[in-house]
Structures are given as structure tokens and as C-alpha cells.
C-alpha distance (Angstrom), angle and dihedral (degrees) to the residues before:
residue distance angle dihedral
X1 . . .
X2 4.20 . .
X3 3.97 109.0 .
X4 4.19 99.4 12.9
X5 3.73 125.3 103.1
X6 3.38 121.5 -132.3
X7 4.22 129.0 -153.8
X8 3.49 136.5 176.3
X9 4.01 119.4 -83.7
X10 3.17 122.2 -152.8
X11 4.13 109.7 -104.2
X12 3.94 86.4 -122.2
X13 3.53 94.4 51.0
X14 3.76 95.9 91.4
X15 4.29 90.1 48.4
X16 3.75 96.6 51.0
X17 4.27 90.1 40.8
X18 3.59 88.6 52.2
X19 3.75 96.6 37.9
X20 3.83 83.9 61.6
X21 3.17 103.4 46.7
X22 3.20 110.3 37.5
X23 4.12 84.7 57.6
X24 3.70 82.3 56.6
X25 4.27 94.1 55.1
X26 3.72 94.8 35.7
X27 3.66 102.1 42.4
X28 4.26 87.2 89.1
X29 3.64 91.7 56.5
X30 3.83 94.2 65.0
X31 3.95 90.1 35.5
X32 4.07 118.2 101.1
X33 3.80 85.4 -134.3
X34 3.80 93.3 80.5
X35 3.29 96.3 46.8
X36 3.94 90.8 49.9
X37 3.78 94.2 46.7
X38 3.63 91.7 51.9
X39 3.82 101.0 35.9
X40 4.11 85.4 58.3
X41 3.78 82.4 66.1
X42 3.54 98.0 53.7
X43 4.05 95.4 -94.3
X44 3.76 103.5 117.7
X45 3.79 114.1 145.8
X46 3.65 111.7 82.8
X47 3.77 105.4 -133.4
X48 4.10 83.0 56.2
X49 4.21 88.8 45.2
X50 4.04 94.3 56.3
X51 3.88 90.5 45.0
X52 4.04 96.5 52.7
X53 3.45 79.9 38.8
X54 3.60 111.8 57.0
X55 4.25 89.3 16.8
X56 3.77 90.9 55.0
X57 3.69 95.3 94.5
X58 3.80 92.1 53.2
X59 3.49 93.9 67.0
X60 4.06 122.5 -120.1
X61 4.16 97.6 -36.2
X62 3.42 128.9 153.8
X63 3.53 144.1 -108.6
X64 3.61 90.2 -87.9
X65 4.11 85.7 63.7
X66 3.35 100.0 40.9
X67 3.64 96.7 49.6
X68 4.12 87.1 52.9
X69 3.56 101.7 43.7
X70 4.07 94.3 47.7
X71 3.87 92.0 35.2
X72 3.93 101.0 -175.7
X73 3.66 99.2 68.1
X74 3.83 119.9 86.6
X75 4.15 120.5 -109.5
X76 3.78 96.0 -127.3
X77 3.76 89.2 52.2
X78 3.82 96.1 47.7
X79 4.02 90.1 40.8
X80 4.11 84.6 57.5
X81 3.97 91.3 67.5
X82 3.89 101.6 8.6
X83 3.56 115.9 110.1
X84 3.69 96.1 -0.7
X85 3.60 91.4 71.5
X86 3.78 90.8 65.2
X87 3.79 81.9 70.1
X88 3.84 87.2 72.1
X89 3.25 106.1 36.0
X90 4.07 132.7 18.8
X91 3.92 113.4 -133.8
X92 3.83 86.4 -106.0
X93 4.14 93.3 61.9
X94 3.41 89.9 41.8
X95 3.82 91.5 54.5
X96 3.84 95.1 38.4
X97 4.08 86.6 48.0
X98 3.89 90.4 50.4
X99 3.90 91.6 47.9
X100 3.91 90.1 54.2
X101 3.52 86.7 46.2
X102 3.72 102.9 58.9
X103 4.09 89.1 43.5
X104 3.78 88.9 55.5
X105 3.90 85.5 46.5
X106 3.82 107.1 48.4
X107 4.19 90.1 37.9
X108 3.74 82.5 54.1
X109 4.13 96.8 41.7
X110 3.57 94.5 28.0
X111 3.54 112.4 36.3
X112 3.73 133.1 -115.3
X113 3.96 88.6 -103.2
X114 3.56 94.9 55.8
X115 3.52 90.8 46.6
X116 3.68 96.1 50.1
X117 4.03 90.4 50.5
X118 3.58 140.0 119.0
X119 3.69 94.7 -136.0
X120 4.58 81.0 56.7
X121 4.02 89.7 58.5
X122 3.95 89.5 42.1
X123 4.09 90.6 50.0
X124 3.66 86.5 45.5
X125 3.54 98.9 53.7
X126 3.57 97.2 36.3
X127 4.40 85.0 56.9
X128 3.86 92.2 47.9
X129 3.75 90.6 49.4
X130 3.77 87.5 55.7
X131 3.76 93.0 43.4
X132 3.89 84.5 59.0
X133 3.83 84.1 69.2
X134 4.09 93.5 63.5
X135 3.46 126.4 103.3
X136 3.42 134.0 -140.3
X137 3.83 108.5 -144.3
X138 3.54 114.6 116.2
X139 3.89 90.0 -7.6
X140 3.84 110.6 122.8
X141 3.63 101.9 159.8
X142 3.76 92.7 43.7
X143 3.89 98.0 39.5
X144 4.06 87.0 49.4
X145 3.79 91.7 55.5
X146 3.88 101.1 39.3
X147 3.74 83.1 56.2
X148 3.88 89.5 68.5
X149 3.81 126.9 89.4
X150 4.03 106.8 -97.9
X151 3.71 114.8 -125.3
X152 3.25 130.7 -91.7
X153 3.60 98.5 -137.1
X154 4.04 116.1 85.9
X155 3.92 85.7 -135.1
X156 4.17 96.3 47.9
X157 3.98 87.4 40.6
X158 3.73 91.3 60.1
X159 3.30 95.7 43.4
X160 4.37 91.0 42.0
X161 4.24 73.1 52.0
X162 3.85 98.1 52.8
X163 4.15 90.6 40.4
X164 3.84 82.0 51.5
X165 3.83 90.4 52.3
X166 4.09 101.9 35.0
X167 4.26 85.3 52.0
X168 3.97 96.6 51.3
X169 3.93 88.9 45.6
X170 3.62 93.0 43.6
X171 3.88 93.1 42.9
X172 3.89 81.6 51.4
X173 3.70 91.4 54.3
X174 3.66 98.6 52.6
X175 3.41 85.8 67.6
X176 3.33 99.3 47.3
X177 3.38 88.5 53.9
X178 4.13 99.5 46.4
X179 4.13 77.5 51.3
X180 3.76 89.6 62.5
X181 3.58 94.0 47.5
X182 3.66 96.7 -113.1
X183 3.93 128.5 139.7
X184 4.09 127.1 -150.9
X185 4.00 86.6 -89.2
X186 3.68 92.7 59.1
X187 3.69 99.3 34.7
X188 3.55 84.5 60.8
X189 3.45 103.1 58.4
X190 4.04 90.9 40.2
X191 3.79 87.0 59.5
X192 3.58 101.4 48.6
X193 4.32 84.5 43.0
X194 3.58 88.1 57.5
């Protein structure tokens, strides 16, 4: 681009950034505080909490969606919870549930001095300036999420910032992987080869 500098990045940059990151965004999914949040609103099985979870953003869609946008996870399955569980809980509780989620997680994991530092807001802003660089294009998950407000919080803008970052590489992958030719099943198993 006209006016920027350019310099060499290490091939392994991209690995460890999104090795990092994407611990940050995922660590909720695997925490009992999502499942808590979202079972006080009626949402208790935990196929049905990760969709309203991770779908939220996309607004009330179907099965059909949902099975598109997170590619590795079988129709029939998604159909099961997908869009009953918008009967439970709108897209906005589900997000709002999620977002207390992830604060109760990182104070817990992190700390409430880490999340109260400088060196949080700096890591925050320096992840939302690289979300800036994301693109939109054939990017559901990631355009759905950087159309919500970011945080306020240093800790829950950083992680807002890695979501951003994990969805446009993930989007990207998907179709990577419908270029190779393979579905969710074997996508899967290539992943967890690798």
C-alpha cells in the first residue's frame, strides 16, 4: 500500500499470533461460566450453548446458517438445537450472557491485576488496530462480530479484538478448506492430524 513500510515477518509469526489469541477467544467455550450464564436463561444443553453462543452475532438464523458458517459440525446435529434455541434466548441475551461470561473467565484465569493494567489497555488496542486490517468479503462469522459495539473494558476489548481476529482467519479457512475439497468430517480429522 502507498505511504506504509513493509518488513519481513517471521513465517511463524502468524502460528504463534494466532496460537495466542485464539486461546484468548476460545478459552469461554470450555469454561463452566458459559454454560451457567446461558443455562439461567433456559439454554442448558451444551451443543445448544456453543451455537447461541458463537451464532449470537448473526442474528436469529437457522440451521441452514449455522451449519455453513461453522462448517465442521454435522446438519442433523445443528438442526437438533438450531432455531429452537432462539425460543430461549434472543441473539441479544445470548451475546450479553457470553460477554459476562468471558469477564467472569479472564478475572478468574487472569487475575484482577492483570485485568486492571496498563499493559491490558495497550494489548487491547494494539489487537483492535490489527482487527482494522480484516476484511469482510466472504467473512460471515467475522463481519457479524465486527458489527458489534467493542467493550468497554480493556480485558473484554482484547478479547472482542482476538474474536474479531480468530473469525476472519477461520472464515478464511473455510474456504480454504471447501477449495481442497474437504467437508467438516474431514477437516476434522486433518486438524487434529496436523
Amino acid at each position: 500500500m502507498r505511504g506504509m513500510t513493509t518488513a519481513a515477518i517471521d513465517a511463524r509469526a502468524g502460528r504463534r499470533c494466532h496460537n495466542a489469541l485464539n486461546s484468548l477467544h476460545s478459552t469461554h467455550y470450555f469454561s463452566p461460566d458459559l454454560g451457567r450464564e446461558l443455562g439461567a436463561l433456559g439454554v442448558t444443553e451444551a451443543p445448544a450453548v456453543n451455537f447461541a453462543a458463537r451464532a449470537a452475532a448473526l442474528g436469529p438464523v437457522g440451521a441452514g446458517a449455522v451449519t455453513a458458517a461453522f462448517y465442521n459440525y454435522k446438519h442433523d446435529l445443528v438442526a437438533r438445537h438450531v432455531p429452537a434455541v432462539w425460543e430461549k434466548v434472543t441473539p441479544g441475551q445470548a451475546l450479553a450472557a457470553r460477554l459476562r461470561a468471558v469477564d467472569a473467565t479472564l478475572r478468574r484465569l487472569l487475575g484482577e491485576e492483570a485485568v486492571a493494567s496498563a499493559g491490558m489497555a495497550e494489548a487491547a488496542g494494539l489487537a483492535l488496530r490489527a482487527a482494522e486490517g480484516c476484511t469482510r468479503g466472504a467473512r460471515p462469522l467475522y463481519s457479524a462480530h465486527a458489527d458489534l459495539p467493542v467493550p468497554d473494558a480493556p480485558h473484554l476489548a482484547f478479547w472482542h479484538a482476538a474474536t474479531l481476529l480468530r473469525e476472519h482467519r477461520g472464515d478464511g479457512h473455510l474456504a480454504a478448506l471447501v477449495t481442497a475439497g474437504l467437508d467438516g468430517l474431514e477437516a476434522l480429522v486433518t486438524h487434529t492430524a496436523t
